[in-house]
PyMOL commands that place a pseudoatom at each C-alpha (Angstrom):
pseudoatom trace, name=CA, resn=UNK, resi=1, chain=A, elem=C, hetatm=0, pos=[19.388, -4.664, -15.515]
pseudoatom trace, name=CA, resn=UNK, resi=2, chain=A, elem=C, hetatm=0, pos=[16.414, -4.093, -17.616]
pseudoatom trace, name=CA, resn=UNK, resi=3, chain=A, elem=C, hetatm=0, pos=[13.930, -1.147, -16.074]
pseudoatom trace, name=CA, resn=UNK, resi=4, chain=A, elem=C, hetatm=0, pos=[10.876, -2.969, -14.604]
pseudoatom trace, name=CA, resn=UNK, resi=5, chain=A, elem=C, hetatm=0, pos=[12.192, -6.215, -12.614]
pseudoatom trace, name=CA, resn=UNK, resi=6, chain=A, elem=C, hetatm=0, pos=[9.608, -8.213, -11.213]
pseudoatom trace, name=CA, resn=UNK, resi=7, chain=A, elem=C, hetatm=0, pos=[9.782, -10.994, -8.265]
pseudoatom trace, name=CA, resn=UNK, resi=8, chain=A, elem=C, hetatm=0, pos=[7.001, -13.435, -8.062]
pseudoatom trace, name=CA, resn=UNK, resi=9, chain=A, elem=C, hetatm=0, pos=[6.703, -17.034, -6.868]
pseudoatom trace, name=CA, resn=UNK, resi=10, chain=A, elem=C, hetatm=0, pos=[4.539, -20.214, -7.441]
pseudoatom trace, name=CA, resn=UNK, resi=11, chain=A, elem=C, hetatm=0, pos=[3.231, -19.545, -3.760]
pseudoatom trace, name=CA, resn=UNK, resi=12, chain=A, elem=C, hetatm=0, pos=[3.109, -17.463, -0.470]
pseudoatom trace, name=CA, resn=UNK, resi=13, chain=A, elem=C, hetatm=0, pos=[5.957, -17.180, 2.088]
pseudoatom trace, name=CA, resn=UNK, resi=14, chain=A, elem=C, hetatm=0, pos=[8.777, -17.551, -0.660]
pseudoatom trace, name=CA, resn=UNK, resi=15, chain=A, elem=C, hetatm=0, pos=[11.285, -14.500, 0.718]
pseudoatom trace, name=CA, resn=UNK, resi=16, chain=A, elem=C, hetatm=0, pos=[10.332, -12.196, -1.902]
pseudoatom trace, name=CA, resn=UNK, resi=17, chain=A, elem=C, hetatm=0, pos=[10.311, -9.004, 0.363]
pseudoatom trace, name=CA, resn=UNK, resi=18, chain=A, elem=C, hetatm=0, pos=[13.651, -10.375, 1.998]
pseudoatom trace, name=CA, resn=UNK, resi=19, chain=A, elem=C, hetatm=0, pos=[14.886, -10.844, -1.703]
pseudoatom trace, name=CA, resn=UNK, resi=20, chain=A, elem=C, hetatm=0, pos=[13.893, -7.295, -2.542]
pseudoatom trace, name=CA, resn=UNK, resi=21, chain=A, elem=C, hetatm=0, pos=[15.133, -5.695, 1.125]
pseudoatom trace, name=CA, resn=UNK, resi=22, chain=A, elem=C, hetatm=0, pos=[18.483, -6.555, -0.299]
pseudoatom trace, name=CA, resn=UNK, resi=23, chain=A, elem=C, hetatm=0, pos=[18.532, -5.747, -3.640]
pseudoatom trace, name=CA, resn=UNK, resi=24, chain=A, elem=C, hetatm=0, pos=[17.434, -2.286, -2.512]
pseudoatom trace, name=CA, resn=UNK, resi=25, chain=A, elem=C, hetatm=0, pos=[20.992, -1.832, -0.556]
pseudoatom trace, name=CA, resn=UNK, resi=26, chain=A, elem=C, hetatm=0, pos=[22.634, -1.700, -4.078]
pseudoatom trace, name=CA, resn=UNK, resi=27, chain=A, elem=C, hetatm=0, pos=[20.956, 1.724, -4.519]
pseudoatom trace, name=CA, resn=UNK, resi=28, chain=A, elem=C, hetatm=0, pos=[21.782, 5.039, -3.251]
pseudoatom trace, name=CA, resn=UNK, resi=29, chain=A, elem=C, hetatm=0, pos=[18.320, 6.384, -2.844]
pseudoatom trace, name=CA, resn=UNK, resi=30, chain=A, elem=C, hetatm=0, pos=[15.426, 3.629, -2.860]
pseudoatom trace, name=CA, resn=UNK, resi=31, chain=A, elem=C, hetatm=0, pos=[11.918, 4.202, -2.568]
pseudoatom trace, name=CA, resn=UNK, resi=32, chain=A, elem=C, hetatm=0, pos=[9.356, 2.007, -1.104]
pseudoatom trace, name=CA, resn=UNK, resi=33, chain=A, elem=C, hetatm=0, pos=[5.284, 2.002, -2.322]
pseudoatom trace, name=CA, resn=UNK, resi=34, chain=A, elem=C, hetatm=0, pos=[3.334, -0.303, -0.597]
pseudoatom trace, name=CA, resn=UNK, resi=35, chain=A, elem=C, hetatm=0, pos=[0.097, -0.738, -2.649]
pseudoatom trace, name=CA, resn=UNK, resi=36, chain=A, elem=C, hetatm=0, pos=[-3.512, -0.820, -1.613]
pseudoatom trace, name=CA, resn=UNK, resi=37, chain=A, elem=C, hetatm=0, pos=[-6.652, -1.143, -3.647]
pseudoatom trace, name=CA, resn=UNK, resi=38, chain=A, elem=C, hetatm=0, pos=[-7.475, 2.576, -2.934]
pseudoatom trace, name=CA, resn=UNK, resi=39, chain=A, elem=C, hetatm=0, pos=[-4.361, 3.960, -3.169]
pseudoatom trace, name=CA, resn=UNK, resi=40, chain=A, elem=C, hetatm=0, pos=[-3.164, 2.971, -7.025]
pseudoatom trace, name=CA, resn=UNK, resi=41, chain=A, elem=C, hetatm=0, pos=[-5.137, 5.649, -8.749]
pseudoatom trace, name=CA, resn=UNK, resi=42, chain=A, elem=C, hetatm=0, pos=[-3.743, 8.202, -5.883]
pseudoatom trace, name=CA, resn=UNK, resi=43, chain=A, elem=C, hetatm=0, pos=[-2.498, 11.016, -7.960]
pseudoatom trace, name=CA, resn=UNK, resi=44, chain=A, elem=C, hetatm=0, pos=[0.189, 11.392, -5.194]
pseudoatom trace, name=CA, resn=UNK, resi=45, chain=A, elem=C, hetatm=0, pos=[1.749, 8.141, -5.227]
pseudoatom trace, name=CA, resn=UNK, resi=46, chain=A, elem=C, hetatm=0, pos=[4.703, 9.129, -6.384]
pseudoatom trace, name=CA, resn=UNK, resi=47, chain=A, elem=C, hetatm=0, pos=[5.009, 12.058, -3.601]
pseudoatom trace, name=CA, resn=UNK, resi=48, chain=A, elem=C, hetatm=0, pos=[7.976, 10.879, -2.325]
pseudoatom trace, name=CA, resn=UNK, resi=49, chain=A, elem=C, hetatm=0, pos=[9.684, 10.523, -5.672]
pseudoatom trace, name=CA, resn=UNK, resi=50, chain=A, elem=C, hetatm=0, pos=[12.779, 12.893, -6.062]
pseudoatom trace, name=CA, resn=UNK, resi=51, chain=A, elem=C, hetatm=0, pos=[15.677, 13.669, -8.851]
pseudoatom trace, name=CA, resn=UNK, resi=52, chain=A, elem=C, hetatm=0, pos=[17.779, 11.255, -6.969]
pseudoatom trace, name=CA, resn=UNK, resi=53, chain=A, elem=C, hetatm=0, pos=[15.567, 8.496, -6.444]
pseudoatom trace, name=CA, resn=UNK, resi=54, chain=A, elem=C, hetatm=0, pos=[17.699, 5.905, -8.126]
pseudoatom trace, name=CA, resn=UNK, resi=55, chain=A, elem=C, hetatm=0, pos=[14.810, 2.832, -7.771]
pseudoatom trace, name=CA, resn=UNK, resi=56, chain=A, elem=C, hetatm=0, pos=[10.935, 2.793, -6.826]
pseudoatom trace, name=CA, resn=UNK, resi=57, chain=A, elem=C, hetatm=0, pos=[9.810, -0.576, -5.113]
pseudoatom trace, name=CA, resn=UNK, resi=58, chain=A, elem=C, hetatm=0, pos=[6.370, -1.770, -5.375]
pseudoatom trace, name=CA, resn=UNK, resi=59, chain=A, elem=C, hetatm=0, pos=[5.084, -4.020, -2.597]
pseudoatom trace, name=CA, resn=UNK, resi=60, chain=A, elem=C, hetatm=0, pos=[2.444, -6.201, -2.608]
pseudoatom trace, name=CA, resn=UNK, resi=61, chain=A, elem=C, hetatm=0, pos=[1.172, -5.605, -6.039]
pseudoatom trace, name=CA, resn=UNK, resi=62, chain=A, elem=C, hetatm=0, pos=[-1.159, -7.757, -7.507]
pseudoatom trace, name=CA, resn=UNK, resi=63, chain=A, elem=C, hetatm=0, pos=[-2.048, -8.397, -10.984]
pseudoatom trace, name=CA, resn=UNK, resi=64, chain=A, elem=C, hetatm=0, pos=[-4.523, -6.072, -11.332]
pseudoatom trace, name=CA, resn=UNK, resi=65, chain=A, elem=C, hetatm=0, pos=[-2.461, -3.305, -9.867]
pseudoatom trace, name=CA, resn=UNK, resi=66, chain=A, elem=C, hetatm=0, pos=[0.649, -4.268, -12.486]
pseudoatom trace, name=CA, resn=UNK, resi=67, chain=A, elem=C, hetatm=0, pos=[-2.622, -4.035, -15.437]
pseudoatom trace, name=CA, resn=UNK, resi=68, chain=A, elem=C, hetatm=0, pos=[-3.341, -0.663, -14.115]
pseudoatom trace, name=CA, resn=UNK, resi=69, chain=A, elem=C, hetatm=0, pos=[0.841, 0.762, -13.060]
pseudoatom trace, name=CA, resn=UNK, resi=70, chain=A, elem=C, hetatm=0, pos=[2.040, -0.758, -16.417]
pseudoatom trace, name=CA, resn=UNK, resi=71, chain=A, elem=C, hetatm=0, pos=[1.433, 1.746, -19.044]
pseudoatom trace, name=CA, resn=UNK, resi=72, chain=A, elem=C, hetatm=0, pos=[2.904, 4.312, -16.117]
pseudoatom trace, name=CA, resn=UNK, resi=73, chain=A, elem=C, hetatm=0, pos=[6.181, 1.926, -14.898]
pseudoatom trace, name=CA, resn=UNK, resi=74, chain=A, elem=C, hetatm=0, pos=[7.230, 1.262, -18.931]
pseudoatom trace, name=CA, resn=UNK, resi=75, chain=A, elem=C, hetatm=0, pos=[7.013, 5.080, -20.354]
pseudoatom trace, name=CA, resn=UNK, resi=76, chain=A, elem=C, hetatm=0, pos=[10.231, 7.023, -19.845]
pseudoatom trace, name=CA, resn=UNK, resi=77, chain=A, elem=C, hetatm=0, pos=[9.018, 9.728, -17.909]
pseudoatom trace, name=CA, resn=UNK, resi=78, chain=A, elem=C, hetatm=0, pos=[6.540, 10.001, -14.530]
pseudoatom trace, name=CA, resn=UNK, resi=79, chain=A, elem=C, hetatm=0, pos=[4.828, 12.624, -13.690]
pseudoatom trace, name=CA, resn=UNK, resi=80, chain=A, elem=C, hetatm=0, pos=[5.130, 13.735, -9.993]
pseudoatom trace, name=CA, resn=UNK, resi=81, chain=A, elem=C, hetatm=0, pos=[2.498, 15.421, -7.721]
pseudoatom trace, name=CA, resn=UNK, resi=82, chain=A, elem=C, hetatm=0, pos=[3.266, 16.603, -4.350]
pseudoatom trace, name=CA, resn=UNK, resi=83, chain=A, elem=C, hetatm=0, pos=[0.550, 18.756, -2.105]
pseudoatom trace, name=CA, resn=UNK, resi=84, chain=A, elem=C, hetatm=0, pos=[0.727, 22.225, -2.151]
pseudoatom trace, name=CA, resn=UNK, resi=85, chain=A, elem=C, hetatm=0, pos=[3.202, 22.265, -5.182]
pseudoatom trace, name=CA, resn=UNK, resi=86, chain=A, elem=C, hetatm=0, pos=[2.796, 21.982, -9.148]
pseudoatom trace, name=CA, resn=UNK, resi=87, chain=A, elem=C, hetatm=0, pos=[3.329, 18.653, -10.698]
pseudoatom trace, name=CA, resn=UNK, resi=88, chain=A, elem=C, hetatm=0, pos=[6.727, 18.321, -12.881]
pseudoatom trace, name=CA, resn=UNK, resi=89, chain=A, elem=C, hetatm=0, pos=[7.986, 15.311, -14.690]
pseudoatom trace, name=CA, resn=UNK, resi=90, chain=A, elem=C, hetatm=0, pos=[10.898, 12.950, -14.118]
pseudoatom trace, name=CA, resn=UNK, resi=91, chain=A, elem=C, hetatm=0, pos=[13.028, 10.297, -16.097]
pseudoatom trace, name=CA, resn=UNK, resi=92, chain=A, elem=C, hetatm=0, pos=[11.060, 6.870, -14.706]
pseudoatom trace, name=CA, resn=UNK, resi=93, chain=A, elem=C, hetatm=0, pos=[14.245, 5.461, -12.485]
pseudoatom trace, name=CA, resn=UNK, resi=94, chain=A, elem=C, hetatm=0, pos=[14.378, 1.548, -11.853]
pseudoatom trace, name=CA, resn=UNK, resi=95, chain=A, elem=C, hetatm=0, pos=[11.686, -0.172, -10.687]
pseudoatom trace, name=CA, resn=UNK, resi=96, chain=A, elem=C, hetatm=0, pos=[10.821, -3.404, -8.743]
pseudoatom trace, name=CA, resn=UNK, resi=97, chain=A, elem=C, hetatm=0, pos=[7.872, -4.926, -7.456]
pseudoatom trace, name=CA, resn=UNK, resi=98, chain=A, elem=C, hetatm=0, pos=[6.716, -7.655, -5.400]
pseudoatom trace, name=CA, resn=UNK, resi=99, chain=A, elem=C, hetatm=0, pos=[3.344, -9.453, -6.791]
pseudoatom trace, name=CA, resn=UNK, resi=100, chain=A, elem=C, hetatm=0, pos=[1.361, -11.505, -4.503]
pseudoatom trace, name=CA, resn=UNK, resi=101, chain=A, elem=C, hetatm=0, pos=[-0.467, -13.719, -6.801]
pseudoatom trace, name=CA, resn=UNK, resi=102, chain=A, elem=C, hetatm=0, pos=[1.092, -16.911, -7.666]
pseudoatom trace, name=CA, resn=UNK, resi=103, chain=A, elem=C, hetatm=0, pos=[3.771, -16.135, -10.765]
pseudoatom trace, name=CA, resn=UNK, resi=104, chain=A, elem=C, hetatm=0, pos=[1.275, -18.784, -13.378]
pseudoatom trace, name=CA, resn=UNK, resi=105, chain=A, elem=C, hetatm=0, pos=[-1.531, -16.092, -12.862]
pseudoatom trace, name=CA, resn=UNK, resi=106, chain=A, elem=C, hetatm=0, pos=[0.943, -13.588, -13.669]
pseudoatom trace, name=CA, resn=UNK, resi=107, chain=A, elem=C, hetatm=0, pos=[2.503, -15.098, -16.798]
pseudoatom trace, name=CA, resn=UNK, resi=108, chain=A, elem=C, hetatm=0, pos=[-0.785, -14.939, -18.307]
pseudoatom trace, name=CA, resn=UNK, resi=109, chain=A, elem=C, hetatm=0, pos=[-0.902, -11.558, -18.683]
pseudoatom trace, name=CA, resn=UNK, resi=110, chain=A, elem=C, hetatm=0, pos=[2.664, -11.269, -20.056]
pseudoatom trace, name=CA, resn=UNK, resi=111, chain=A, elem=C, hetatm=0, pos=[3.201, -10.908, -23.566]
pseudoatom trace, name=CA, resn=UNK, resi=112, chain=A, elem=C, hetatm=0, pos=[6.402, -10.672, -26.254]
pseudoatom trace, name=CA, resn=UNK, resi=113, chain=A, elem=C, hetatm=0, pos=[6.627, -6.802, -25.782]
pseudoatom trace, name=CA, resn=UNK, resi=114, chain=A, elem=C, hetatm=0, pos=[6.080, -6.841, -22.486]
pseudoatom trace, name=CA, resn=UNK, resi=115, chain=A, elem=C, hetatm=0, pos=[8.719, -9.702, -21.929]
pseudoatom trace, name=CA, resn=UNK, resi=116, chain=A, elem=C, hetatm=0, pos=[11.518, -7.901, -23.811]
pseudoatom trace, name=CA, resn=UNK, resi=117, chain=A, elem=C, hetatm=0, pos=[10.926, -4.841, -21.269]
pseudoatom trace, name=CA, resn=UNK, resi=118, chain=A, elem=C, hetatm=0, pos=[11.145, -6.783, -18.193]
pseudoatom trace, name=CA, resn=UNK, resi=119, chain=A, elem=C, hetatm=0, pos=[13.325, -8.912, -15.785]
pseudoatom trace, name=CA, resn=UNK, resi=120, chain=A, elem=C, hetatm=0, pos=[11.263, -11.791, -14.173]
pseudoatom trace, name=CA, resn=UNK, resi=121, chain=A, elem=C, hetatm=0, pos=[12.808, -13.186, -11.005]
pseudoatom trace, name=CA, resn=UNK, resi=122, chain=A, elem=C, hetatm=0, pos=[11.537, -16.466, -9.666]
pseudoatom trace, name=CA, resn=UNK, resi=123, chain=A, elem=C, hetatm=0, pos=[11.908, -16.298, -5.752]
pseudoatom trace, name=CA, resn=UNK, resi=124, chain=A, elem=C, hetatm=0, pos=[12.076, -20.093, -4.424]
pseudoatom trace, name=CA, resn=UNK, resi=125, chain=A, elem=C, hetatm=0, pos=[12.535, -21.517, -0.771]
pseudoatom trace, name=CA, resn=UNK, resi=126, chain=A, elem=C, hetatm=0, pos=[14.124, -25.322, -1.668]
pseudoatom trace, name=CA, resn=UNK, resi=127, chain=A, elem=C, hetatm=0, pos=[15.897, -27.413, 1.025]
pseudoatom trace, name=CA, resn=UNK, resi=128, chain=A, elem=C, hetatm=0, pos=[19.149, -26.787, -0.667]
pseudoatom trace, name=CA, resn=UNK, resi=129, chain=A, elem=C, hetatm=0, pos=[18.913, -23.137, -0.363]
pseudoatom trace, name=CA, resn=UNK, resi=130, chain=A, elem=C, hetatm=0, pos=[16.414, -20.226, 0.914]
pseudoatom trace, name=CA, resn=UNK, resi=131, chain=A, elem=C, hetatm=0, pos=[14.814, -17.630, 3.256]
pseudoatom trace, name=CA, resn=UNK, resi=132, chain=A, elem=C, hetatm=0, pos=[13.012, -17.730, 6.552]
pseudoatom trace, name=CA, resn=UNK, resi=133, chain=A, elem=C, hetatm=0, pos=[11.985, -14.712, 8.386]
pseudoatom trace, name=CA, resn=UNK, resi=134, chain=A, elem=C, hetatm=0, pos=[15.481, -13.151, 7.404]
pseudoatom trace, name=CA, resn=UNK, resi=135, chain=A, elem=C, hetatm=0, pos=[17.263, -15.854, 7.755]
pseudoatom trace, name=CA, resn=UNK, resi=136, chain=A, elem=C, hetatm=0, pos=[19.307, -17.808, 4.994]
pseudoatom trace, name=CA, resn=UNK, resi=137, chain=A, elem=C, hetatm=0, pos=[19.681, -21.303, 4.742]
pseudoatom trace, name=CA, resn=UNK, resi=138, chain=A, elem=C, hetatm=0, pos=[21.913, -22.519, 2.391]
pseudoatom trace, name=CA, resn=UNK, resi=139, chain=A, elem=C, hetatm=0, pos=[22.333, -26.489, 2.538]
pseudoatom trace, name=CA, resn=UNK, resi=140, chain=A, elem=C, hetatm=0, pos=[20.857, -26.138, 5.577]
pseudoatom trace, name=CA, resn=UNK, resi=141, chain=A, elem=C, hetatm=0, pos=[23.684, -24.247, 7.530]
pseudoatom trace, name=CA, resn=UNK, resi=142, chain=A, elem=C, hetatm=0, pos=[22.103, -20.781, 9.079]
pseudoatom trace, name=CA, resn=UNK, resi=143, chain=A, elem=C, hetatm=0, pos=[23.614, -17.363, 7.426]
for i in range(1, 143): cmd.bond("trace and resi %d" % i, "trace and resi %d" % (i + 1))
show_as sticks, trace
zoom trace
């Protein structure tokens, strides 16, 4: 698994956070970052960031917040700040994140060196196989 994976789809309602809810149980010690407008230049964003955070998960991250997280999610180190203590630096762990805008607005902003650094996961609802309000249908039988 490449460091950055990214799940996207062509539109709304696709079981992208029920996609990412379980790849999170193959990790020890997940953390969740659910983004708002104000909150992605937050110099504490990563407060909940440890040594044995294993994977960071972005939710609801648009393309403008991937434009302004990238050149932070692709470096090998982060740089942690928690209240009332001095900032240190960590080795970046996995990330994933869930982008709301359709994946053809994201593709445009995707080049060759970015492409080589990333995983790109395509989350689909079809009526062979896919996810309702954490439920999954696969040929329309109810798991």
């Amino acid at each position: 698994m490449k460091k950055v994976t990214i799940v996207a789809s062509k539109k709304h309602c696709q079981g992208k956070s029920f996609l990412i809810k379980n790849m999170l149980l193959a990790f020890q010690n997940p953390v969740g970052v659910f983004l708002k407008e104000e909150e992605i230049m937050n110099p504490f964003i990563f407060s909940e960031v440890t040594k044995q955070t294993d994977v960071i998960a972005f939710h609801n991250c648009s393309v403008d917040h991937f434009k302004k997280l990238c050149p932070i999610l692709l470096d090998d180190k982060m740089v942690i700040e928690k209240r009332g203590h001095e900032r240190y630096t960590l080795s970046m762990p996995k990330v994933i994140i869930e982008m709301i805008d359709p994946i053809y607005s994201f593709q445009r902003i995707i080049d060759t060196s970015l492409l080589r650094r990333i995983s790109l996961i395509e989350a689909s609802i079809t009526k062979i196989a896919g996810v309702h309000k954490d439920k999954v249908f696969i040929n329309d039988r109810l798991f």
